[in-house]
N, C-alpha and C positions, 0 to 999 in steps of 0.2 A: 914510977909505975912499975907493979912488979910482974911485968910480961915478958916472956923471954923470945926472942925471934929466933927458930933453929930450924937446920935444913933435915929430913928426914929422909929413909928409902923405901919407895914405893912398895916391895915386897914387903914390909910392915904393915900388917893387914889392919891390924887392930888401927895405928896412928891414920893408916889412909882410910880406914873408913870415918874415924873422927875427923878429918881433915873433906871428909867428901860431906860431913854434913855441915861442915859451915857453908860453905859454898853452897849448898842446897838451902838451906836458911836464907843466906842474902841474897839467892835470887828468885826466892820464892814469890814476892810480887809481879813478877815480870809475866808476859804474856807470852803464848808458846811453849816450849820444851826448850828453857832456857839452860839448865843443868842437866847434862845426860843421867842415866839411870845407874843407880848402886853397881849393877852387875857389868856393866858398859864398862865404868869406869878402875873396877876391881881388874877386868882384864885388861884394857889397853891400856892403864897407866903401867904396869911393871913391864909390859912386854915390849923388847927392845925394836926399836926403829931407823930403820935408815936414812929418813930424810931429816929428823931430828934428836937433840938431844934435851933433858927434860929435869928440870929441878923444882922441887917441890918443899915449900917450906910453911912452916906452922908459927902461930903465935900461941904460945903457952902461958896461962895464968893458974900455975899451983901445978893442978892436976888434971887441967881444963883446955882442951883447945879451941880458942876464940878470937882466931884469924888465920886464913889460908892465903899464901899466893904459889904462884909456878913462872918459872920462867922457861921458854921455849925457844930452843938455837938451832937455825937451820945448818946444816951438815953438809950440804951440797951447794949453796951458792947463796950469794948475800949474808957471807961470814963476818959482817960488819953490823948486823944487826942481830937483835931477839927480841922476844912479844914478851910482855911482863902482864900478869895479871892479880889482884888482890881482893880478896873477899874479906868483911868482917861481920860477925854473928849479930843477927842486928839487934839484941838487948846491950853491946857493949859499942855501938858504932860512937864516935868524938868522942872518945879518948886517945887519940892520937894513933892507936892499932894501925891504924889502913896509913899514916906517911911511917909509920916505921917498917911496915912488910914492904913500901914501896923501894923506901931507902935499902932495904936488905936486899931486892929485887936486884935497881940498879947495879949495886956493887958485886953481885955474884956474874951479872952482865958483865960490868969492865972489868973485870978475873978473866972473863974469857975475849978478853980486845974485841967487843962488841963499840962500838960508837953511838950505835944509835938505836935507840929503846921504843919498841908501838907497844900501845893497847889500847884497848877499846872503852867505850862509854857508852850506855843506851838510857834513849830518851823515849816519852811518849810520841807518836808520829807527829813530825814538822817541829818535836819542840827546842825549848833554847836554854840556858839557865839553869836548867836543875841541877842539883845535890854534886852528881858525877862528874856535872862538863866543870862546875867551881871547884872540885878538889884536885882535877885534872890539872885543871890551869895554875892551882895553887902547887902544882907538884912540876910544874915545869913545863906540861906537855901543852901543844898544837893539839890544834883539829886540822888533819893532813888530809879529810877525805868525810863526806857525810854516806852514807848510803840507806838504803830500804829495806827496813828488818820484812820479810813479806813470808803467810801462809796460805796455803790452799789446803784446802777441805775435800778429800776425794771423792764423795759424794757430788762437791762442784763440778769437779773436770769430768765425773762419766758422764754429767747432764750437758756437757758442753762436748762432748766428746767426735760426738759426728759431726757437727757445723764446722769443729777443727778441720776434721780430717778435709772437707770439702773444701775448706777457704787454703788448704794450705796441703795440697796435694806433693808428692813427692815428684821435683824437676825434672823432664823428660833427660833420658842418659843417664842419671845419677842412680845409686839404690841404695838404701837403709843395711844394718847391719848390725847386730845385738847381741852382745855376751853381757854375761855376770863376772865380774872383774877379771878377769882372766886372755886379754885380746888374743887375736889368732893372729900365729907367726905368722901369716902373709900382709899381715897390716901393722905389724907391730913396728918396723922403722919408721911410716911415714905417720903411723900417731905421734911416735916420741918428736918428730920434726913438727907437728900441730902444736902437740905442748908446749914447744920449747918457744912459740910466738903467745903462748897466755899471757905473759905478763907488758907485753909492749903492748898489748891489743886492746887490754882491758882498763876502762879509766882507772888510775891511780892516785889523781889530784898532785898531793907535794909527797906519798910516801914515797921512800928513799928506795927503790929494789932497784934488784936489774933482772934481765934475763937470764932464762934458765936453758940446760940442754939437757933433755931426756932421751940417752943411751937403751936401747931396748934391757943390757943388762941394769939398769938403774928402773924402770919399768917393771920390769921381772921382779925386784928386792921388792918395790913397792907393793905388787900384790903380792908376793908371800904373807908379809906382814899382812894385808887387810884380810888376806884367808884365817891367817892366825888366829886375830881377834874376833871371827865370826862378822866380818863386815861385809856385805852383798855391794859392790861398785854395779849399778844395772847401766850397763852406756851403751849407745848409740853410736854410729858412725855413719857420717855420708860419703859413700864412693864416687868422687870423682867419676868421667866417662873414661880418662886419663890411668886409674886404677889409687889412682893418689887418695887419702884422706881427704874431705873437704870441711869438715866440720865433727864435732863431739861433743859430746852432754852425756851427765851421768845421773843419779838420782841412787842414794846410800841410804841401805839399810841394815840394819844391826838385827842378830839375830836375838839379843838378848831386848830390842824393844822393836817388835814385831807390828808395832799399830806407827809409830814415826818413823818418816825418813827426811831426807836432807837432799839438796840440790849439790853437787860438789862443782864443777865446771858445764861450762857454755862457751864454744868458741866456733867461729867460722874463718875458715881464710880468707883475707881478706879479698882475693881472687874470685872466691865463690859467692860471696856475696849479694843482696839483692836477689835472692831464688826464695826468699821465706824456709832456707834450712835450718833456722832455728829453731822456730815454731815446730818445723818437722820435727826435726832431733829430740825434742822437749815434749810432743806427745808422744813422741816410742820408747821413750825411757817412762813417760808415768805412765801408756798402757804396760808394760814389762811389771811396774810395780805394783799395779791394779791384779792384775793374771799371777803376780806369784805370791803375794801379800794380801788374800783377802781381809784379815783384819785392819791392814793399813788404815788408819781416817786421814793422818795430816802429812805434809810435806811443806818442808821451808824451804827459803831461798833468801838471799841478799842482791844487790846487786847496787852500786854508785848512783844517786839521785840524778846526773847529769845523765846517764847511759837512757836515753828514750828509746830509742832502739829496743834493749833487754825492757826496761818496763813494759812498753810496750805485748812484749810478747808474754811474761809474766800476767798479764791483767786481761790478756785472752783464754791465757788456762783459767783464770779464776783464782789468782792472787790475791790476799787483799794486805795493806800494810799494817802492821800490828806494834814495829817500834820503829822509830831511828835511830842508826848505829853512827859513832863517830868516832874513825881512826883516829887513832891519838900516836903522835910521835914526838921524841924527845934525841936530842945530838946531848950525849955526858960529855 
């Protein structure tokens, strides 16, 4: 086969924009805002990031690029892993493209003493067998985790919007609190102390992480960069009576796609718990994104099949499931 696998740089406008429409090609069946938009991905792929580092490689036929993948290495903790992802143009899918980007994936992984390799597979909701999860498994990887591709329709949540507020009133003693990605120095330690329990808190199933610590100056890098790339973080905080964090949720929007946004984190300590600050937290980030985005229509979310809880609150804003995602992990 005469296709050559080669890594490129992302300041290659021309190569990254042929490489941003494969990937838009193969995930053009899928439901939702599966592939971010041309201009999204024009800026945040070249611009450099602190919590990652980021390889992006093409499959070449002549003069033709007709397979993408990227591999993505966390920088700040769980140096033992990276996320591999592989796309092939679907007029050339089985011909072997997609295990050779994978194989390329891999080994640029164990170049950088990674061990162990995620990525993702999505199915129709609840499904099993298809196409992705048999090439997965024919490529080595687990299913380490199912979870709930889920969208809401913002037209839903405004018609739902005051029954929220009433069923799920803000806890006596506690109060709300909202920036656009940017926290205010009196909260900004004991957010990073929030964050740094995301990852124990949140089901995981068998993926391999561990916890993280978020330094206010590791905080601070992180929003620079989402100012950079024109990202909106709209989050929430609920104040303790104590003055501590008790919980957080955010909801992202890009300014170069102005009608989508994105759920990024949900977390409660586990201290505060049992007060419905979730629910809270999760309607003051999507009224923030109603009131500053009126073109907005959609907003995603995921969240682990197992987690009732987060469903739960998800399917009172007006959720509804659109795919199933299946963490994929592989030990090289």
């Amino acid at each position: 086969m005469g296709v050559d696998i080669e890594q490129f740089n992302p300041h290659n406008q021309a190569a990254l924009r042929a490489w941003w429409e494969v990937g838009h090609a193969a995930t053009a069946d899928r439901p939702g805002r599966p592939w971010p938009l041309w201009e999204q991905s024009r800026v945040a792929l070249p611009t450099p990031n602190p919590e990652r580092g980021l390889t992006l490689v093409a499959a070449i036929d002549g003069r033709e690029m007709v397979g993408a993948g990227l591999v993505v290495r966390p920088l700040r903790e769980n140096l033992h892993t990276a996320m591999a992802f592989a796309y092939v143009r679907p007029d050339r899918i089985r011909e072997g493209i997609g295990r050779r980007l994978v194989q390329e994936l891999e080994v640029v992984a164990a170049g950088d003493r990674r061990t162990t390799v995620q990525s993702e597979a999505y199915l129709p909701p609840g499904g099993s067998g298809t196409g992705p999860e048999l090439f997965a498994r024919a490529m080595g990887y687990d299913v380490a985790s199912r979870e709930s591709m889920k969208e809401l329709t913002l037209a839903d949540f405004v018609a739902r919007r005051d029954a929220l507020a009433a069923s799920a009133p803000v806890p006596d003693g506690y109060r709300v609190v909202t920036f656009d990605t940017v926290c205010p120095d009196e909260h900004l330690a004991s957010f990073g102390r929030l964050l740094g329990l995301l990852l124990a808190e949140v089901p995981l199933g068998e993926l391999d992480l561990q916890d993280s610590e978020w330094t206010p100056e590791r905080i601070r890098a992180a929003e620079q960069r989402q100012v950079a790339v024109g990202r909106h973080v709209l989050t929430a905080l609920a104040i303790a009576p104590d003055g501590s964090v008790a919980g957080a949720s955010d909801v992202r929007v890009d300014d170069n796609d102005p009608d989508h946004g994105l759920v990024g984190i949900t977390i409660v300590d586990p201290a505060h718990r049992g007060r419905r600050l979730g629910l809270v937290l999760k309607t003051a980030t999507h009224d923030l994104a109603v009131a500053g985005w009126p073109d907005l229509v959609s907003v995603d979310t995921s969240n682990a099949e197992v987690n009732t809880w987060m469903n739960a609150v998800n399917e009172a804003l007006g959720y509804r499931t659109i795919e199933t995602l299946l963490e994929l992990q592989k030990k090289l």
